[in-house]
PyMOL commands that place a pseudoatom at each C-alpha (Angstrom):
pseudoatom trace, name=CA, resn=UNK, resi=1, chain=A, elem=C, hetatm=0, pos=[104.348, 69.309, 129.084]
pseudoatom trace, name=CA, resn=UNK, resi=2, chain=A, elem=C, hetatm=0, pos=[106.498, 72.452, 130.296]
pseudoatom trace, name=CA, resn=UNK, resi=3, chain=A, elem=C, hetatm=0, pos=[104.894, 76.019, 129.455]
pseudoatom trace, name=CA, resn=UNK, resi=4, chain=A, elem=C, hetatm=0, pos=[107.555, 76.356, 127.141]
pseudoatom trace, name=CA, resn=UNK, resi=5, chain=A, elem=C, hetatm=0, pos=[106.078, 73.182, 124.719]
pseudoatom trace, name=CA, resn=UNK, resi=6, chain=A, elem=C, hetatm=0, pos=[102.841, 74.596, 125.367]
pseudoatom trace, name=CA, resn=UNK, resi=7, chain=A, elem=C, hetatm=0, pos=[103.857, 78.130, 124.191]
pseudoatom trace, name=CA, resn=UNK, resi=8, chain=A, elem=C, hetatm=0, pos=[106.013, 76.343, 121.126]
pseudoatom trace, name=CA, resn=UNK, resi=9, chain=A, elem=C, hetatm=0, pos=[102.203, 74.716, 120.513]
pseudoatom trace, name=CA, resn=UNK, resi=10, chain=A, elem=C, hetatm=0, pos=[100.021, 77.690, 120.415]
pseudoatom trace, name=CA, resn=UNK, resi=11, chain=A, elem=C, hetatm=0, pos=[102.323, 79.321, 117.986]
pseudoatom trace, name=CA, resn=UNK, resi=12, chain=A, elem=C, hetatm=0, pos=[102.619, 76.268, 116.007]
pseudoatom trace, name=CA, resn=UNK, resi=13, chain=A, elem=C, hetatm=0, pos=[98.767, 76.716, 115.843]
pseudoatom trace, name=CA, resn=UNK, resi=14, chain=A, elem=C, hetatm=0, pos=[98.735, 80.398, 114.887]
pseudoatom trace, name=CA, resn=UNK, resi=15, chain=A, elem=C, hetatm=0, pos=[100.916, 79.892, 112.709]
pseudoatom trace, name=CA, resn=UNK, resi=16, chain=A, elem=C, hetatm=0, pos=[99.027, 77.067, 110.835]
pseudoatom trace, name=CA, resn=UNK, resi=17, chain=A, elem=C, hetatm=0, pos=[95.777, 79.172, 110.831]
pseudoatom trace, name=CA, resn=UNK, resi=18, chain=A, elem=C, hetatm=0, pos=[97.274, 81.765, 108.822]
pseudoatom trace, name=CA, resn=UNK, resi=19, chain=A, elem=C, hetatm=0, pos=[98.743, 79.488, 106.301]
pseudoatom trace, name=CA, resn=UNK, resi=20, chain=A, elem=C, hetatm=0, pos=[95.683, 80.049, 104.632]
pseudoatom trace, name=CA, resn=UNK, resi=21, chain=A, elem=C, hetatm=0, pos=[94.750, 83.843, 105.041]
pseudoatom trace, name=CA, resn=UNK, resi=22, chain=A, elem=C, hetatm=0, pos=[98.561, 83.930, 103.368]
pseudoatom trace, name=CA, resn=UNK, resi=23, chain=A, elem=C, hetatm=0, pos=[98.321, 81.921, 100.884]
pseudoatom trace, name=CA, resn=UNK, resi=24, chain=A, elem=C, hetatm=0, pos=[94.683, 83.286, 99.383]
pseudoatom trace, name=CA, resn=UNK, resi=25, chain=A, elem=C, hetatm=0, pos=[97.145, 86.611, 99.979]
pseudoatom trace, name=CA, resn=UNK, resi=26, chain=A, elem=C, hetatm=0, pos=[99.496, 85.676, 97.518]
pseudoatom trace, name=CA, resn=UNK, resi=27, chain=A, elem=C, hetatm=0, pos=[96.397, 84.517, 94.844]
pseudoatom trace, name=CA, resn=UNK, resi=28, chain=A, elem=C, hetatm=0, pos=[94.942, 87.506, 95.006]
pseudoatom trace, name=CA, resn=UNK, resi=29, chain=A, elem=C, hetatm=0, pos=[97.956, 89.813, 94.485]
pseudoatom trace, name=CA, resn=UNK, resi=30, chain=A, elem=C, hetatm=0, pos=[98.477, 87.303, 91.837]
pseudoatom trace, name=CA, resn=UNK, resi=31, chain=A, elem=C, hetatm=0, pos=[94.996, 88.377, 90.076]
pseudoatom trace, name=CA, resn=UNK, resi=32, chain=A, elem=C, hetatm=0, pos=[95.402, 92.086, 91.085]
pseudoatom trace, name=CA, resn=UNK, resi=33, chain=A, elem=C, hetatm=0, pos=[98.883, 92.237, 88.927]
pseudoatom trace, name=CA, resn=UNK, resi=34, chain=A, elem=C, hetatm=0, pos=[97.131, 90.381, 86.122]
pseudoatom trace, name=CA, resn=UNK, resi=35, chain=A, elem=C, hetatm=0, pos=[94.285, 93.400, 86.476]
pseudoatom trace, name=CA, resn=UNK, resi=36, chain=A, elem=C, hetatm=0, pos=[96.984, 95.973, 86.826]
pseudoatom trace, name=CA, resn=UNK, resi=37, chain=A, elem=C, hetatm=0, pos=[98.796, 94.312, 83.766]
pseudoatom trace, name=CA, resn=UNK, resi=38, chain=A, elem=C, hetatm=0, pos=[95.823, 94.492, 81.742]
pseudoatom trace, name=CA, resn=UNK, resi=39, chain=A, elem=C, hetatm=0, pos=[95.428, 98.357, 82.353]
pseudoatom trace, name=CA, resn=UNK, resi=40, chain=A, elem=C, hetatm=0, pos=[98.690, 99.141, 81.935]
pseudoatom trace, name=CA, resn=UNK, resi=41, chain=A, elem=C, hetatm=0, pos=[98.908, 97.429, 78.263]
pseudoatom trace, name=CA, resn=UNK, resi=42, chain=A, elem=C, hetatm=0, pos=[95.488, 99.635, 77.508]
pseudoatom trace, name=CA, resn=UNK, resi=43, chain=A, elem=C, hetatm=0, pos=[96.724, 102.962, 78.820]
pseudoatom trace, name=CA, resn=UNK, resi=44, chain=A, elem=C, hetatm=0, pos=[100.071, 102.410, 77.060]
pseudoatom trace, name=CA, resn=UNK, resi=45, chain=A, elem=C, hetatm=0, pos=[98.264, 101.375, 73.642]
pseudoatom trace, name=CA, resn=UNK, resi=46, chain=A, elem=C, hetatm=0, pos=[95.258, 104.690, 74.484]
pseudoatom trace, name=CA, resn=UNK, resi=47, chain=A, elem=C, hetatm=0, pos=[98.843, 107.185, 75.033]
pseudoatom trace, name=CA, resn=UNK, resi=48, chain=A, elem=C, hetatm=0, pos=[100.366, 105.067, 71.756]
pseudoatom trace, name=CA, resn=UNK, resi=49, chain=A, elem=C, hetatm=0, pos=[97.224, 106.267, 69.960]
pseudoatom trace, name=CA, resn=UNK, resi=50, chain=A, elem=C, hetatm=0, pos=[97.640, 110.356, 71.656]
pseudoatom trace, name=CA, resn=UNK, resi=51, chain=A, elem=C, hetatm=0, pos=[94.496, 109.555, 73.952]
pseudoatom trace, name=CA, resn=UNK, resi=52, chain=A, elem=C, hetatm=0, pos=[95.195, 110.096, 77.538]
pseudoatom trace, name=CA, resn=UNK, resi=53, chain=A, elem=C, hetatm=0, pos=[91.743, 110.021, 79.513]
pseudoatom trace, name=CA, resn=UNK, resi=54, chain=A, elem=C, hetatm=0, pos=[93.205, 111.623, 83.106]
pseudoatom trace, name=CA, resn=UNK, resi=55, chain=A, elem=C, hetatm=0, pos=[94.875, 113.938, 81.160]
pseudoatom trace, name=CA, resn=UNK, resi=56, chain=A, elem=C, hetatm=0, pos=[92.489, 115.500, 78.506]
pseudoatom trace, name=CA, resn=UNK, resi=57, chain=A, elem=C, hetatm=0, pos=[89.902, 115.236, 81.616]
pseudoatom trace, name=CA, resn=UNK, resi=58, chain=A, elem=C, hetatm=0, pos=[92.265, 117.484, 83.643]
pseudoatom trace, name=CA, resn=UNK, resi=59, chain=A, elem=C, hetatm=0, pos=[92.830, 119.804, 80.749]
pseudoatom trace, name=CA, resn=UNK, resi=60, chain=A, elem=C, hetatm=0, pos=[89.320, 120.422, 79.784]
pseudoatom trace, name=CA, resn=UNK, resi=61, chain=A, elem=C, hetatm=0, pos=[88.529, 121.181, 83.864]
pseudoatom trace, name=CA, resn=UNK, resi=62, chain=A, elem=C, hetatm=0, pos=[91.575, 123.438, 83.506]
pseudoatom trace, name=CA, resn=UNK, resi=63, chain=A, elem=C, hetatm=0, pos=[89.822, 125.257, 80.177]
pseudoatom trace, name=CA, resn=UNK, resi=64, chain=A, elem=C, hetatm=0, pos=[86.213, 125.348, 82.172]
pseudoatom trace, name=CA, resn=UNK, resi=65, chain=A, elem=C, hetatm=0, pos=[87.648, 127.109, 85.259]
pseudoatom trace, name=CA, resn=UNK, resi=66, chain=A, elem=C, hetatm=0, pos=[89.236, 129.973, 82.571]
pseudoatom trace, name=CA, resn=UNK, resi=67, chain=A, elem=C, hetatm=0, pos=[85.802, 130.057, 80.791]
pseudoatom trace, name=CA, resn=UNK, resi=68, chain=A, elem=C, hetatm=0, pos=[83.562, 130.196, 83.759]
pseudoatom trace, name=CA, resn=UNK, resi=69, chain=A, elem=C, hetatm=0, pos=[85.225, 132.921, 86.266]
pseudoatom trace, name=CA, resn=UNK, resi=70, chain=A, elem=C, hetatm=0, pos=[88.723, 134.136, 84.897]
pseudoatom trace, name=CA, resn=UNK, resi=71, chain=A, elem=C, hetatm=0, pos=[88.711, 136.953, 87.472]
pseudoatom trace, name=CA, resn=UNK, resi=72, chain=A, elem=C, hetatm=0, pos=[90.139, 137.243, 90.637]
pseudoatom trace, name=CA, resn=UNK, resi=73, chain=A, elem=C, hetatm=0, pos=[91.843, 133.853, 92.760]
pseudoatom trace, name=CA, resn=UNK, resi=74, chain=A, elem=C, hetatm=0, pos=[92.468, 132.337, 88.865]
pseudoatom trace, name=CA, resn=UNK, resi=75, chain=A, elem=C, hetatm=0, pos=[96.100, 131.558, 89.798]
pseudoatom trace, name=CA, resn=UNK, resi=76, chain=A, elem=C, hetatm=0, pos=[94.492, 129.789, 93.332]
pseudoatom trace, name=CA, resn=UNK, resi=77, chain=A, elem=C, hetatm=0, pos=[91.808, 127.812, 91.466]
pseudoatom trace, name=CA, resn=UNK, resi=78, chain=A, elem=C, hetatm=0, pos=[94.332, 126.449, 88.700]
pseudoatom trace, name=CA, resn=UNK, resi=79, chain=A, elem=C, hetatm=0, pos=[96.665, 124.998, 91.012]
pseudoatom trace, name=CA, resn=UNK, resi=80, chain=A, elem=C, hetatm=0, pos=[94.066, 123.608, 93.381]
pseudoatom trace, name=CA, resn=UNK, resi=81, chain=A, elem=C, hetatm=0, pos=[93.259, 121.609, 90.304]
pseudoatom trace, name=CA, resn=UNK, resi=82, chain=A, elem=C, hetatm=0, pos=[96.049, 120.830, 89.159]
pseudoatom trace, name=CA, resn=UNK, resi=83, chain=A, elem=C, hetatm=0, pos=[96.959, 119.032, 92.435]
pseudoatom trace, name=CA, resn=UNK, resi=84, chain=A, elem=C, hetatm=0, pos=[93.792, 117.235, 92.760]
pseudoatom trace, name=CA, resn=UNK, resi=85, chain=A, elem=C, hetatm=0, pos=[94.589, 116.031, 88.900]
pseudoatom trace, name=CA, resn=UNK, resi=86, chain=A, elem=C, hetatm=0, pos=[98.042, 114.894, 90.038]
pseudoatom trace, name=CA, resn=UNK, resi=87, chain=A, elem=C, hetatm=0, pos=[96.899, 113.239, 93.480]
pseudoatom trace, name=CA, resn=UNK, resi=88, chain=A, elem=C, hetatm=0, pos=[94.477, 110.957, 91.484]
pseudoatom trace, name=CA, resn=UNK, resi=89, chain=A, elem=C, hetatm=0, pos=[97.575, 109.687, 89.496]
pseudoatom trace, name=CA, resn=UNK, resi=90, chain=A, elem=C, hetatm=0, pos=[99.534, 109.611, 92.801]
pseudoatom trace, name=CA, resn=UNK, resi=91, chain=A, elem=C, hetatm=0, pos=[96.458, 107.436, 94.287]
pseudoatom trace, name=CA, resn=UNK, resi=92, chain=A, elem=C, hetatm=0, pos=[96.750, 104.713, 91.726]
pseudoatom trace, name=CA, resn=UNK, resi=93, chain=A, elem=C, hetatm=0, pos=[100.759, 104.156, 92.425]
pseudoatom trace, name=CA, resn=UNK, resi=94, chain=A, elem=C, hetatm=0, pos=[99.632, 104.076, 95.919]
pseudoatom trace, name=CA, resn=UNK, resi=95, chain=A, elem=C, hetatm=0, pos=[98.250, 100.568, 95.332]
pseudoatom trace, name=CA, resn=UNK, resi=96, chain=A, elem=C, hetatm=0, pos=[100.948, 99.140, 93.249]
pseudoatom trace, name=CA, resn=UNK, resi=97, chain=A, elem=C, hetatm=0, pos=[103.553, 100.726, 96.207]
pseudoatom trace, name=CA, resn=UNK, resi=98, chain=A, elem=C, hetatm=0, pos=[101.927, 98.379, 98.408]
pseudoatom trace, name=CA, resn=UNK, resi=99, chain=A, elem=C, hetatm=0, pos=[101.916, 95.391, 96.486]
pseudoatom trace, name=CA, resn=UNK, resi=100, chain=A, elem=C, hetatm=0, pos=[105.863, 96.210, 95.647]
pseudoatom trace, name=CA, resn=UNK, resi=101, chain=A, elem=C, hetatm=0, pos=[106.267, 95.701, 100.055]
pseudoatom trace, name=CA, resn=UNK, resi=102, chain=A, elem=C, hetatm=0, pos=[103.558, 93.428, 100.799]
pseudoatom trace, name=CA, resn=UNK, resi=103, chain=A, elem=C, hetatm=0, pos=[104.424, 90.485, 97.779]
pseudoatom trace, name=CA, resn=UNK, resi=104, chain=A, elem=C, hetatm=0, pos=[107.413, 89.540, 99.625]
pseudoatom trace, name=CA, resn=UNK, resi=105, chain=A, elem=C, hetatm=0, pos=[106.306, 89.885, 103.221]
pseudoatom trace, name=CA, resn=UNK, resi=106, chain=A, elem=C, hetatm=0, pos=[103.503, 87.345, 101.712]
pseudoatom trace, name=CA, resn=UNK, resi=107, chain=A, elem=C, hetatm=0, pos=[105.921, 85.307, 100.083]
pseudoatom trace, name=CA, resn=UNK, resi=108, chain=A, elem=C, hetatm=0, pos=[108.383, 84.648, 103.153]
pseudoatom trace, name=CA, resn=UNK, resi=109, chain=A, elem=C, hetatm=0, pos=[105.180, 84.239, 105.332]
pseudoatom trace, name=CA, resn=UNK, resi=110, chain=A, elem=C, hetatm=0, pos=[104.025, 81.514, 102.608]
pseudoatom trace, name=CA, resn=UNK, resi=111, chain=A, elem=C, hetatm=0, pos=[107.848, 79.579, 102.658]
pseudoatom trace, name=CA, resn=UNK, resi=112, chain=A, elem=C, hetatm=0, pos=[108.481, 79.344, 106.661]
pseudoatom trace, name=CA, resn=UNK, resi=113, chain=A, elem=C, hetatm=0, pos=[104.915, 78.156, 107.656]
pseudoatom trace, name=CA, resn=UNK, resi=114, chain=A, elem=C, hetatm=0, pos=[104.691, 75.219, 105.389]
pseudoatom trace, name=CA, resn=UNK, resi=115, chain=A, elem=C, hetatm=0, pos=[108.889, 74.530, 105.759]
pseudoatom trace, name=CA, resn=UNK, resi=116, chain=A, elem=C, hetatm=0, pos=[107.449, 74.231, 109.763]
pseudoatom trace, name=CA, resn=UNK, resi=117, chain=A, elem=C, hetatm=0, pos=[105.367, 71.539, 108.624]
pseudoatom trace, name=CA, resn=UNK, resi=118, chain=A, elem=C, hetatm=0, pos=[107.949, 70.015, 106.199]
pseudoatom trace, name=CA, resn=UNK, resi=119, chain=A, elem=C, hetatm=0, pos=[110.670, 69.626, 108.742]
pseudoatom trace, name=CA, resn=UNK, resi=120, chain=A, elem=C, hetatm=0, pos=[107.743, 67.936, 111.083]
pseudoatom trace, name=CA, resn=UNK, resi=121, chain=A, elem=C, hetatm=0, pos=[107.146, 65.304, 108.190]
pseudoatom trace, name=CA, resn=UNK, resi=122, chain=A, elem=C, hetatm=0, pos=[111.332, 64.768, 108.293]
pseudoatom trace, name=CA, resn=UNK, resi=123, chain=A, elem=C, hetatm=0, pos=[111.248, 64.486, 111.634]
pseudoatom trace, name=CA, resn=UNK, resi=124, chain=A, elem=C, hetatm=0, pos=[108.399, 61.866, 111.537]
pseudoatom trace, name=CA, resn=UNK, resi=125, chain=A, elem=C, hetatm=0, pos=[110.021, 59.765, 108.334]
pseudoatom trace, name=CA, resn=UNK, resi=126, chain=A, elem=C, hetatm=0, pos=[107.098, 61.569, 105.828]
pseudoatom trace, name=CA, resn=UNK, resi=127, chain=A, elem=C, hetatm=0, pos=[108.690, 62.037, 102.993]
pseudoatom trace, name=CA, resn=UNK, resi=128, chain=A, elem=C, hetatm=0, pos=[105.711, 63.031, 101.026]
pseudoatom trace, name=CA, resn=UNK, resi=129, chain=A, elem=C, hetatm=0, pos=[104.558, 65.723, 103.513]
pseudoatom trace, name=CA, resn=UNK, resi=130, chain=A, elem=C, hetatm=0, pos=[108.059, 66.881, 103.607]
pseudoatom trace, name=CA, resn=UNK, resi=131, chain=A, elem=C, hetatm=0, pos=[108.024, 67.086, 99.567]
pseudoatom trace, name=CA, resn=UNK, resi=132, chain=A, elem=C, hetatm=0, pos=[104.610, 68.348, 99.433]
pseudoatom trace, name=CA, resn=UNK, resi=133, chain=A, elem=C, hetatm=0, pos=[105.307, 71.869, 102.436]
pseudoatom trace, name=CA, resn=UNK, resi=134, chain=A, elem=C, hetatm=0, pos=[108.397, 72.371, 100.989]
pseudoatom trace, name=CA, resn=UNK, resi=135, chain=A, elem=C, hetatm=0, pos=[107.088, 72.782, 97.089]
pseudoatom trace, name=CA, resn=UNK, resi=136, chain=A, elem=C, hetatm=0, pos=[104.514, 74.999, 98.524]
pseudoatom trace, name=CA, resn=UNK, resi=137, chain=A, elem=C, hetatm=0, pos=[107.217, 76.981, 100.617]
pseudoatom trace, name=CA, resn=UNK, resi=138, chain=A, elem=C, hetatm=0, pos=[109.481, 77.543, 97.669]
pseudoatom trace, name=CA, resn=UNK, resi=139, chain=A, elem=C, hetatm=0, pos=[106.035, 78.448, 94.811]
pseudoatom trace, name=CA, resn=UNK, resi=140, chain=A, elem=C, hetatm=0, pos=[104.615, 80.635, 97.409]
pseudoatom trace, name=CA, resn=UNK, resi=141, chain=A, elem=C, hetatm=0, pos=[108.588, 82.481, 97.606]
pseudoatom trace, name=CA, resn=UNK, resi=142, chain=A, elem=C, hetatm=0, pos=[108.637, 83.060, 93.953]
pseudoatom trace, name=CA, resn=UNK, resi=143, chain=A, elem=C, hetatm=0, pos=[104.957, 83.969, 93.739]
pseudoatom trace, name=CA, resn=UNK, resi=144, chain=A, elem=C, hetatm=0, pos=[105.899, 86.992, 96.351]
pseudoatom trace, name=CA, resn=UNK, resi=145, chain=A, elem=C, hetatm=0, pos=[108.937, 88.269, 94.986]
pseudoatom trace, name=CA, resn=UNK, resi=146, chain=A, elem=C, hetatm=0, pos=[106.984, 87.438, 91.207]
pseudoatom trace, name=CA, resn=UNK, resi=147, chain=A, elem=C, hetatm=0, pos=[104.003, 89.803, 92.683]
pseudoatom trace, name=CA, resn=UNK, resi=148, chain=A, elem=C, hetatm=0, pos=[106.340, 92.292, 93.909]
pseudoatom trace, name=CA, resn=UNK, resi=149, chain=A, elem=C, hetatm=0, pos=[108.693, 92.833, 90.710]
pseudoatom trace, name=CA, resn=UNK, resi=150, chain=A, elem=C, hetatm=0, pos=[105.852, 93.292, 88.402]
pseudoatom trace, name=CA, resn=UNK, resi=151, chain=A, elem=C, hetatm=0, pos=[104.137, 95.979, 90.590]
pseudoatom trace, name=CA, resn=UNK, resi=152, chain=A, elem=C, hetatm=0, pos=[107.479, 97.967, 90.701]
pseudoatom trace, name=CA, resn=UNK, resi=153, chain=A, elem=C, hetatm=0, pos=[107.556, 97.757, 86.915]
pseudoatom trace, name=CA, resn=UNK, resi=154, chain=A, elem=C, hetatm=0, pos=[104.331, 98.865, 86.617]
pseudoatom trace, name=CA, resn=UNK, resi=155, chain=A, elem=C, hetatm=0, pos=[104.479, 101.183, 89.357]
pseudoatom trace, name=CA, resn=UNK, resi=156, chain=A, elem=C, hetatm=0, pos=[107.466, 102.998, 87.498]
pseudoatom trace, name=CA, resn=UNK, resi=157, chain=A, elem=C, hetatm=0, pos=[105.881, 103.464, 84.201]
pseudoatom trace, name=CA, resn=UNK, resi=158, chain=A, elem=C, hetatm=0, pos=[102.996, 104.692, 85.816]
pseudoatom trace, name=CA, resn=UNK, resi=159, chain=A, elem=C, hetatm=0, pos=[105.071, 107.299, 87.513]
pseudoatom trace, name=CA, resn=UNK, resi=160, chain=A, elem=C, hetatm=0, pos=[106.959, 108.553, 84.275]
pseudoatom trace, name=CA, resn=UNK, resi=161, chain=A, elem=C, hetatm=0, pos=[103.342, 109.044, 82.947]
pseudoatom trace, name=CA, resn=UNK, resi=162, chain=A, elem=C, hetatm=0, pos=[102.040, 110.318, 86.022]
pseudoatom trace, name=CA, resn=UNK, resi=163, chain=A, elem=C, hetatm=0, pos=[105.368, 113.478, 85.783]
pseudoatom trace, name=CA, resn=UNK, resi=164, chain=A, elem=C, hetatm=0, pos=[105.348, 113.828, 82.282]
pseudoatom trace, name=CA, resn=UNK, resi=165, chain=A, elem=C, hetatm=0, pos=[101.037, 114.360, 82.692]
pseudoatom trace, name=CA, resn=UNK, resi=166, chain=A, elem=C, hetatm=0, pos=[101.886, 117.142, 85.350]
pseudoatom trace, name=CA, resn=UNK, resi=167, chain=A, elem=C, hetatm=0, pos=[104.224, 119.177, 83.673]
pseudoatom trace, name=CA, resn=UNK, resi=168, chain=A, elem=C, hetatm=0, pos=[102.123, 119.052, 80.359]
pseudoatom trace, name=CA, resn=UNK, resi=169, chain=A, elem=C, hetatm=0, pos=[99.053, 120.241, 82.645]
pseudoatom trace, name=CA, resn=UNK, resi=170, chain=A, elem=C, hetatm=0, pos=[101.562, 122.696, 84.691]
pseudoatom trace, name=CA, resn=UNK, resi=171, chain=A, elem=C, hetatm=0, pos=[102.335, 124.150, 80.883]
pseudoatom trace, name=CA, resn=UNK, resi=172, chain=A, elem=C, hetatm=0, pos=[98.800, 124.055, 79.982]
pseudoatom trace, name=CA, resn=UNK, resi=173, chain=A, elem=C, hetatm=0, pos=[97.307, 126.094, 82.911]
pseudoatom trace, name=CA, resn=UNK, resi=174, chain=A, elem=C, hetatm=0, pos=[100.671, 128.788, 83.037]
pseudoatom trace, name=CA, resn=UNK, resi=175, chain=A, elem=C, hetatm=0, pos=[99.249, 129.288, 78.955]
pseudoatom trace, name=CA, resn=UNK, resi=176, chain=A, elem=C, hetatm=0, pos=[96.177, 129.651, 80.476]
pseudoatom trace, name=CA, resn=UNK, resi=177, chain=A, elem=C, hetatm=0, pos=[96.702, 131.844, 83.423]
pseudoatom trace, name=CA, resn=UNK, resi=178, chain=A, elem=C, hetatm=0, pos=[98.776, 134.303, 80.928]
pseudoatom trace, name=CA, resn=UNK, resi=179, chain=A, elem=C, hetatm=0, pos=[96.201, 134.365, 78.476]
pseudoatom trace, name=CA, resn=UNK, resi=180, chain=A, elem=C, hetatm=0, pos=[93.147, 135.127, 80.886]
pseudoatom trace, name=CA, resn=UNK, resi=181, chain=A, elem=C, hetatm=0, pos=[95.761, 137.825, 82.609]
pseudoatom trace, name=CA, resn=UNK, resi=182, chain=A, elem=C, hetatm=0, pos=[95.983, 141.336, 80.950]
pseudoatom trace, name=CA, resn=UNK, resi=183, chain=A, elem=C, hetatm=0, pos=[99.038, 142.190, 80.649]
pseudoatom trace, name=CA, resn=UNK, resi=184, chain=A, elem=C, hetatm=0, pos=[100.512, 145.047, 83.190]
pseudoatom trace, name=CA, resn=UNK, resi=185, chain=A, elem=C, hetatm=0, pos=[100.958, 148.541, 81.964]
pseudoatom trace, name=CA, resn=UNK, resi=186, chain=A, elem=C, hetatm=0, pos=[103.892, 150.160, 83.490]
pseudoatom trace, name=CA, resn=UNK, resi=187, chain=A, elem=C, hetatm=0, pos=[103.127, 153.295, 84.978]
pseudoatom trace, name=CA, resn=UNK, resi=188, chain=A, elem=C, hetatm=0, pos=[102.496, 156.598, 83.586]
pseudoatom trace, name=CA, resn=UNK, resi=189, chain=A, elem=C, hetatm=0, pos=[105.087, 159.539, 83.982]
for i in range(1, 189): cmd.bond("trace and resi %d" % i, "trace and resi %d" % (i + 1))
show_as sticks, trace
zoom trace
């Protein structure tokens, strides 16, 4: 056996060992979009019904910081947070980003291992193992680019929400800010 065959070998062998890691990959992407379904139907019905949790949170730490010190560094203390409200919507899109890139990165991983494998049953006359790789190569293609359409989807709904919460907290601590700010008097002549 020339290095080369042995070298074709060993990455025959990695590449059968993370047939597995890939696939249980692709399963549990599969149950993390049926999670991220699931709170995507609530928040939509909760924002159907007026109720937006991150937002009414944000707003009443927006109305606290007025109440509590409304002097000096107000403007400084509303924005700080107001980002810290929007990062923590930015976090959750963060997830679903990396399902959109990792579904079909899973997906092709999960088509050319087992296709390996089928076109090693052709070669040996195995029709069955040949059938049985490349069902599994083709289910574990549409599973990726399944995963990775339905976390864009949900990723962009959840970023309409996550701008449209921003600017209605951006509105709500400028109302603030003017309220807790006298007013300037121009100067006497």
């Amino acid at each position: 056996m020339t290095a080369v065959d042995q070298l074709r070998e060993l990455f025959h062998f990695i590449a059968g060992l993370l047939v597995w890691p890939v696939l249980l990959g692709l399963l549990g992407l599969i149950a993390a979009m049926f999670v991220a379904l699931g709170a995507l139907a609530r928040e939509a019905w909760q924002r159907r019904k007026g109720c937006c949790p991150l937002l009414d949170r944000a707003r009443v730490g927006l109305d606290r910081l007025v109440s509590e010190d409304p002097g000096e560094g107000l403007d400084i203390r509303l924005e700080e947070h107001l980002q810290t409200a929007e990062r923590e919507g930015w976090r959750k899109l963060g997830r679903l980003r990396l399902a959109v890139r990792v579904g079909p990165s899973l997906g092709l991983m999960g088509t050319l291992i087992p296709m390996a494998d089928a076109l090693q049953g052709l070669a040996d006359g195995d029709l069955p193992a040949l059938a049985s790789n490349m069902v599994t190569a083709f289910a574990a293609t549409v599973i990726g680019l399944t995963v990775s359409v339905l976390a864009y989807l949900i990723a962009a709904a959840r970023e309409s929400w996550v701008r449209a919460d921003s600017q209605a907290l951006a509105f709500h601590a400028e109302r603030l800010l003017r309220r807790a700010t006298p007013p300037r008097q121009p100067p006497q002549a």
